[in-house]
PyMOL commands that place a pseudoatom at each C-alpha (Angstrom):
pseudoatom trace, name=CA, resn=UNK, resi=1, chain=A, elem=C, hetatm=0, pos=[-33.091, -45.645, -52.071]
pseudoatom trace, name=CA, resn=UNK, resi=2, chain=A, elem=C, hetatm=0, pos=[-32.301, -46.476, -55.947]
pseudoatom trace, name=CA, resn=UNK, resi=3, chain=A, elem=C, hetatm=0, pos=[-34.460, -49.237, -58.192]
pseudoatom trace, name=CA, resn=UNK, resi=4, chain=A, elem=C, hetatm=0, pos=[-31.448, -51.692, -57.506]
pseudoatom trace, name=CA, resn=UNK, resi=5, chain=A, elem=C, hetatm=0, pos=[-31.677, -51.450, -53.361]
pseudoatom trace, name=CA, resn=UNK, resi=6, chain=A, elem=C, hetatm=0, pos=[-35.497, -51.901, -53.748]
pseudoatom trace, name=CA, resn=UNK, resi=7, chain=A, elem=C, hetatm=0, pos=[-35.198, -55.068, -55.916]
pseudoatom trace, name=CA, resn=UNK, resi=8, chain=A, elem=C, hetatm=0, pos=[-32.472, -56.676, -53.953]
pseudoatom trace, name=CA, resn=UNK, resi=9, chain=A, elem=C, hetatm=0, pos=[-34.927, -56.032, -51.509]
pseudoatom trace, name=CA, resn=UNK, resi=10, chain=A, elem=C, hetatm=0, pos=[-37.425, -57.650, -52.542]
pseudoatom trace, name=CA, resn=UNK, resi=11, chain=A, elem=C, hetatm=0, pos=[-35.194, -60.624, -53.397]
pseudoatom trace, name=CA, resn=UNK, resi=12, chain=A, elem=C, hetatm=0, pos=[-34.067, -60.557, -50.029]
pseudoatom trace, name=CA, resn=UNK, resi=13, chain=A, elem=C, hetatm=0, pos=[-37.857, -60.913, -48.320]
pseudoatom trace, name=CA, resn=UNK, resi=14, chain=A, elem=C, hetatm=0, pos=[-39.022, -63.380, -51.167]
pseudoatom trace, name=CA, resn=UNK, resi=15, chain=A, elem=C, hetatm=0, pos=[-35.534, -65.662, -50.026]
pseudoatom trace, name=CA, resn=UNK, resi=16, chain=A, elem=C, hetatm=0, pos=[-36.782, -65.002, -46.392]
pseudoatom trace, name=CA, resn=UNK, resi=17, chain=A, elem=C, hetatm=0, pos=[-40.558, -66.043, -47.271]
pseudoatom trace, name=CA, resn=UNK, resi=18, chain=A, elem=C, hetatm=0, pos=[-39.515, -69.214, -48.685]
pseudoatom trace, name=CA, resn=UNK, resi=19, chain=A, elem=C, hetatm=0, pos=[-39.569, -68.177, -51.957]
pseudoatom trace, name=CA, resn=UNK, resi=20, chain=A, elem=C, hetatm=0, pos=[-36.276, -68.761, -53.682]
pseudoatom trace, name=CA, resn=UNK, resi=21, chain=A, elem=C, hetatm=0, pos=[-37.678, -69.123, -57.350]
pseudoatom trace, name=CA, resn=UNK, resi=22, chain=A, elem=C, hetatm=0, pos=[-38.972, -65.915, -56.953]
pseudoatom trace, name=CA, resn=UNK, resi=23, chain=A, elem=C, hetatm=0, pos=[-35.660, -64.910, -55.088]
pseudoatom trace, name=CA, resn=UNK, resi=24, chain=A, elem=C, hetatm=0, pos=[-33.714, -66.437, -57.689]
pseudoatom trace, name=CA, resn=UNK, resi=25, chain=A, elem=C, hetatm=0, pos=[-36.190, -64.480, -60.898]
pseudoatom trace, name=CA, resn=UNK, resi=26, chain=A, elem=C, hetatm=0, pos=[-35.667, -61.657, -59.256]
pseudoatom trace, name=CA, resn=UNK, resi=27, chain=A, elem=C, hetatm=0, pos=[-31.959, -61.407, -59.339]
pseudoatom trace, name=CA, resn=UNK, resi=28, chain=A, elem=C, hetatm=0, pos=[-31.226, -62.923, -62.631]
pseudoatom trace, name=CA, resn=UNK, resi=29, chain=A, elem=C, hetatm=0, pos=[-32.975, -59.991, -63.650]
pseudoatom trace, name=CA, resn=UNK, resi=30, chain=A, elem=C, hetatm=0, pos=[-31.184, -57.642, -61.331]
pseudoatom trace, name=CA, resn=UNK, resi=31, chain=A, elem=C, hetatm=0, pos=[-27.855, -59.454, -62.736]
pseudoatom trace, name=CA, resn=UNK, resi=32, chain=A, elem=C, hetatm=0, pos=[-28.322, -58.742, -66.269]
pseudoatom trace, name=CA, resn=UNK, resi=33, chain=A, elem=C, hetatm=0, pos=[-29.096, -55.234, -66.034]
pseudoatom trace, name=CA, resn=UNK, resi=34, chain=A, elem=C, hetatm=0, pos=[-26.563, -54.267, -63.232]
pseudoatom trace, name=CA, resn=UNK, resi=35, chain=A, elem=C, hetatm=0, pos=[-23.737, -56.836, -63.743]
pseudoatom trace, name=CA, resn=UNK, resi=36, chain=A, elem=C, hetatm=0, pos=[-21.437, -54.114, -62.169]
pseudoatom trace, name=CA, resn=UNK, resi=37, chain=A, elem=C, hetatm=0, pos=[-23.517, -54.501, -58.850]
pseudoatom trace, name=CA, resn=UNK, resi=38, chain=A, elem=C, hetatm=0, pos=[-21.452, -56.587, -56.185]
pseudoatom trace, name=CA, resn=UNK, resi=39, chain=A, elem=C, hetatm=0, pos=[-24.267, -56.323, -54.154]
pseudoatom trace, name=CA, resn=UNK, resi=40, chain=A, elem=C, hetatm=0, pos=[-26.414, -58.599, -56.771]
pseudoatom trace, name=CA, resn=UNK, resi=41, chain=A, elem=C, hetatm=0, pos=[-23.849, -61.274, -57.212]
pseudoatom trace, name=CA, resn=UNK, resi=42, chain=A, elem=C, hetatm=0, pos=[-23.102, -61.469, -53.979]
pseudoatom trace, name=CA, resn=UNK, resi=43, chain=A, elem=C, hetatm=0, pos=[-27.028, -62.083, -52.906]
pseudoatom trace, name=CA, resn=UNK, resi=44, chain=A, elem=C, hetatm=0, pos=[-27.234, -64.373, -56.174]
pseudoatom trace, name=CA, resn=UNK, resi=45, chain=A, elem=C, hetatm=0, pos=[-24.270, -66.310, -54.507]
pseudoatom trace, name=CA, resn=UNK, resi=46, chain=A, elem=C, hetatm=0, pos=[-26.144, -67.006, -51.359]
pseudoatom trace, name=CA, resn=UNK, resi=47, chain=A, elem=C, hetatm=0, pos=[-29.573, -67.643, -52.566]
pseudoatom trace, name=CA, resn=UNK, resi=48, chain=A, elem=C, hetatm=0, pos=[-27.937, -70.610, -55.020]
pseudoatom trace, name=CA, resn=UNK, resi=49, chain=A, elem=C, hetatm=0, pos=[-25.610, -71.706, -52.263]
pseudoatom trace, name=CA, resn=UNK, resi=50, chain=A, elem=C, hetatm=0, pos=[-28.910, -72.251, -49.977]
pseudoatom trace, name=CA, resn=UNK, resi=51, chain=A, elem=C, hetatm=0, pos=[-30.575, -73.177, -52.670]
pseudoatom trace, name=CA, resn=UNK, resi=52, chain=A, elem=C, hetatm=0, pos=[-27.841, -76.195, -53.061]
pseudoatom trace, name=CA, resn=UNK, resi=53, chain=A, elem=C, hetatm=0, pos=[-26.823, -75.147, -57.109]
pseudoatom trace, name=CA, resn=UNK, resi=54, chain=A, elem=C, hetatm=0, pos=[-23.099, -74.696, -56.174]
pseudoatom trace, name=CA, resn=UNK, resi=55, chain=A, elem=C, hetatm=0, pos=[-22.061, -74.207, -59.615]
pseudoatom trace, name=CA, resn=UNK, resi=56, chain=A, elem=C, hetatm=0, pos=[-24.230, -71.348, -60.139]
pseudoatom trace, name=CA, resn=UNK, resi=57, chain=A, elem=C, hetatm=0, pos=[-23.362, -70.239, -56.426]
pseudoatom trace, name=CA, resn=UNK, resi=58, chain=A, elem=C, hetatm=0, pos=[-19.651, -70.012, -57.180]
pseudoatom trace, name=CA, resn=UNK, resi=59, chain=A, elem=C, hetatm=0, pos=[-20.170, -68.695, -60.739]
pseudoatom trace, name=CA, resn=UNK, resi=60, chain=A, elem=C, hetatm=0, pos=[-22.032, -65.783, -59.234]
pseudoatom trace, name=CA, resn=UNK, resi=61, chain=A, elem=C, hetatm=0, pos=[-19.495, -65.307, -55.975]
pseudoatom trace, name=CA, resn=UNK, resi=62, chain=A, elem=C, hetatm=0, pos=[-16.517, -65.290, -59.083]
pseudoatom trace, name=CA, resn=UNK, resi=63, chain=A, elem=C, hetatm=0, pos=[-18.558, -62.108, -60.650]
pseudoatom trace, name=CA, resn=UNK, resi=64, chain=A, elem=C, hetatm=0, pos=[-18.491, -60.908, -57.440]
pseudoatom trace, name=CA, resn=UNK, resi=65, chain=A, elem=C, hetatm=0, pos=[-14.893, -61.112, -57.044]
pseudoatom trace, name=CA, resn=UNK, resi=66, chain=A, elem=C, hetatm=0, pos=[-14.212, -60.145, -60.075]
pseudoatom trace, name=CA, resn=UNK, resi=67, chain=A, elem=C, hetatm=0, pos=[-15.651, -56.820, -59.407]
pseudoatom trace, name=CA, resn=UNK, resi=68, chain=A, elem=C, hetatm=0, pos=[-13.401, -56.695, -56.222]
pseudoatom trace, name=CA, resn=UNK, resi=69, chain=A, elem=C, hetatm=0, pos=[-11.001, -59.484, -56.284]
pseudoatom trace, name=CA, resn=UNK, resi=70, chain=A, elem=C, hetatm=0, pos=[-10.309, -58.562, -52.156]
pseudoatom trace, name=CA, resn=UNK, resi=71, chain=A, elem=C, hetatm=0, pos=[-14.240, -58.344, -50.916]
pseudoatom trace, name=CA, resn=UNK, resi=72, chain=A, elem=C, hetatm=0, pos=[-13.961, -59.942, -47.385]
pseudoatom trace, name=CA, resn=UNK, resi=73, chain=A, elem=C, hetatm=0, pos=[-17.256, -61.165, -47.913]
pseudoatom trace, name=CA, resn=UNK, resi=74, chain=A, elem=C, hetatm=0, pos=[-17.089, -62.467, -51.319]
pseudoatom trace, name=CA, resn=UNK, resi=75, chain=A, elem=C, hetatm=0, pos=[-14.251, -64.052, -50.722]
pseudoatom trace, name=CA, resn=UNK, resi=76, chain=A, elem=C, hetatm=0, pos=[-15.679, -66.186, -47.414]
pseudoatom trace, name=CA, resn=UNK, resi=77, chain=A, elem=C, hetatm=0, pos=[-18.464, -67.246, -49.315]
pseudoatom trace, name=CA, resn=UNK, resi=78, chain=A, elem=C, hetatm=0, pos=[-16.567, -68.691, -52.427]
pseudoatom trace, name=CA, resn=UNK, resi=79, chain=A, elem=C, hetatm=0, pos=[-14.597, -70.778, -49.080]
pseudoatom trace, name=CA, resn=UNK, resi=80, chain=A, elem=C, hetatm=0, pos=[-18.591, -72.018, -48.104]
pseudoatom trace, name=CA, resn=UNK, resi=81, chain=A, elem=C, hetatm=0, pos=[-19.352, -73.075, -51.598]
pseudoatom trace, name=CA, resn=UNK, resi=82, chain=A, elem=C, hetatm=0, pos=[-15.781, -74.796, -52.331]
pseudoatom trace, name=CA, resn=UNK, resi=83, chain=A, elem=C, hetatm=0, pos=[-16.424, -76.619, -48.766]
pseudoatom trace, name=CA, resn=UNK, resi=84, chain=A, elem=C, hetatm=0, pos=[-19.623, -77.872, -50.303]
pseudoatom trace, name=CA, resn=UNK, resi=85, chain=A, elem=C, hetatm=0, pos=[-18.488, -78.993, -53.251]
pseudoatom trace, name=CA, resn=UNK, resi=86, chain=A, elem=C, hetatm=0, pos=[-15.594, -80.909, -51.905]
pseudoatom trace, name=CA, resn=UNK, resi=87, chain=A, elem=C, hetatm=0, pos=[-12.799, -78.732, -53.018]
pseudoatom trace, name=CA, resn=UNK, resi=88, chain=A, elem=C, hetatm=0, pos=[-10.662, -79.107, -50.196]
pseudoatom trace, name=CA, resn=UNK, resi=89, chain=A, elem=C, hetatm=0, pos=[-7.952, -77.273, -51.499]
pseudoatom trace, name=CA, resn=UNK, resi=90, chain=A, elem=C, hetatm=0, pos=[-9.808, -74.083, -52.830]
pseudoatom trace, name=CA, resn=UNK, resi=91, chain=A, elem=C, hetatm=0, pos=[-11.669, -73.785, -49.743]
pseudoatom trace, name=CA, resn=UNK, resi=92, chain=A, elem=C, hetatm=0, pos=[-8.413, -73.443, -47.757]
pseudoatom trace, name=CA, resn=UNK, resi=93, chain=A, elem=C, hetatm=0, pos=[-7.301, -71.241, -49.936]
pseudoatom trace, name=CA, resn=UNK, resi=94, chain=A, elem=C, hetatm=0, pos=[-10.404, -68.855, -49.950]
pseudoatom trace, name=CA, resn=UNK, resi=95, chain=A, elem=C, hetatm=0, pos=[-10.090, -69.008, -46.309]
pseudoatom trace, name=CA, resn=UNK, resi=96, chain=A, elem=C, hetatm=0, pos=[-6.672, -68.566, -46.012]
pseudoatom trace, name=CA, resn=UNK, resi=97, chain=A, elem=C, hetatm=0, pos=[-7.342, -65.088, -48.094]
pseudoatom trace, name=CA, resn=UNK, resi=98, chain=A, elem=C, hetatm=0, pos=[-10.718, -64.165, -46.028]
pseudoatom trace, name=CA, resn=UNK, resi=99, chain=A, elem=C, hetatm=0, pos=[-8.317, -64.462, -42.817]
pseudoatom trace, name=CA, resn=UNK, resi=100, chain=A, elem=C, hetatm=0, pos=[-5.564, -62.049, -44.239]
pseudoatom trace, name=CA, resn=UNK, resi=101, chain=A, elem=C, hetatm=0, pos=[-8.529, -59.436, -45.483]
pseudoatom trace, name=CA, resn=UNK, resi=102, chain=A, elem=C, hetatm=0, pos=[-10.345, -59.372, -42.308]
pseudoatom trace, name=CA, resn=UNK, resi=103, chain=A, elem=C, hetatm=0, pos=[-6.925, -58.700, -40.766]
pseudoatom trace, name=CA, resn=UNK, resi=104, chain=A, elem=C, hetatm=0, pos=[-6.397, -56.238, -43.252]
pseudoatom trace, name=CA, resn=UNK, resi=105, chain=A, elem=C, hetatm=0, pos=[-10.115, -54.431, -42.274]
pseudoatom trace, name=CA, resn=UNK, resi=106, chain=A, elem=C, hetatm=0, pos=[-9.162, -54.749, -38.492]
pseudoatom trace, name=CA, resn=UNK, resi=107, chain=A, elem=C, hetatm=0, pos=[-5.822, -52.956, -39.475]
pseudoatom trace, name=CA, resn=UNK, resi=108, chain=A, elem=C, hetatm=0, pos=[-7.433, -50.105, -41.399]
pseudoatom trace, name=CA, resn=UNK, resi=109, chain=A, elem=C, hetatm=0, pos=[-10.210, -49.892, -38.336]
pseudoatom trace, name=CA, resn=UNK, resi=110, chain=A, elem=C, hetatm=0, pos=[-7.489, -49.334, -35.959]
pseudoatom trace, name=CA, resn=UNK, resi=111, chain=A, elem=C, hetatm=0, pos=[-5.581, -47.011, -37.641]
pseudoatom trace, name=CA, resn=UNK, resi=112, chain=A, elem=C, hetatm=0, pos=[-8.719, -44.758, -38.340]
for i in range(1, 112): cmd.bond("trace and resi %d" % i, "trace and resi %d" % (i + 1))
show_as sticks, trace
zoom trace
């Protein structure tokens, strides 16, 4: 397992324990040194979406995204935040692309 898994790790179980600051410390530093890491923006995403900072939550889920602008997951949680922040419109369209991705993935399964 590289440094990066074992960080997010640790973000992960500090989130879990209750501690988001130290969640949140932990990936801001992840972030900066590994901004090519979907895996960090999309855990930075979630902890600030929890955390109720839905600014920073979709600023970190549009990093995420922009790294892979058709991540099925990515792309469902930027429809969560929008729903939170009252952007009707941009949540329906987040979830209108989540529904044609996981379609897509079900596709690909079945073919394989």
């Amino acid at each position: 397992m590289s440094n990066i898994d074992d960080k997010l790790e640790d973000a992960i179980l500090a989130f879990t324990l209750g501690e988001t600051q130290e969640a949140l410390n932990i990936l801001e530093a992840l972030s900066k040194k590994n901004a090519a890491s979907i895996d960090v923006w999309r855990a930075l995403a979630e902890v600030h979406l929890s955390h109720g900072d839905f600014d920073s939550a979709e600023e970190a889920c549009n990093k995420a995204l922009g790294l892979n602008p058709d991540d099925l997951t990515s792309t469902v949680s930027l429809a969560r935040i929008l729903v939170k922040k009252g952007d009707k419109d941009g949540a329906e369209e987040a979830s209108a692309k989540a529904r044609v991705l996981g379609w897509k993935e079900e596709l690909a399964e079945e073919n394989e």
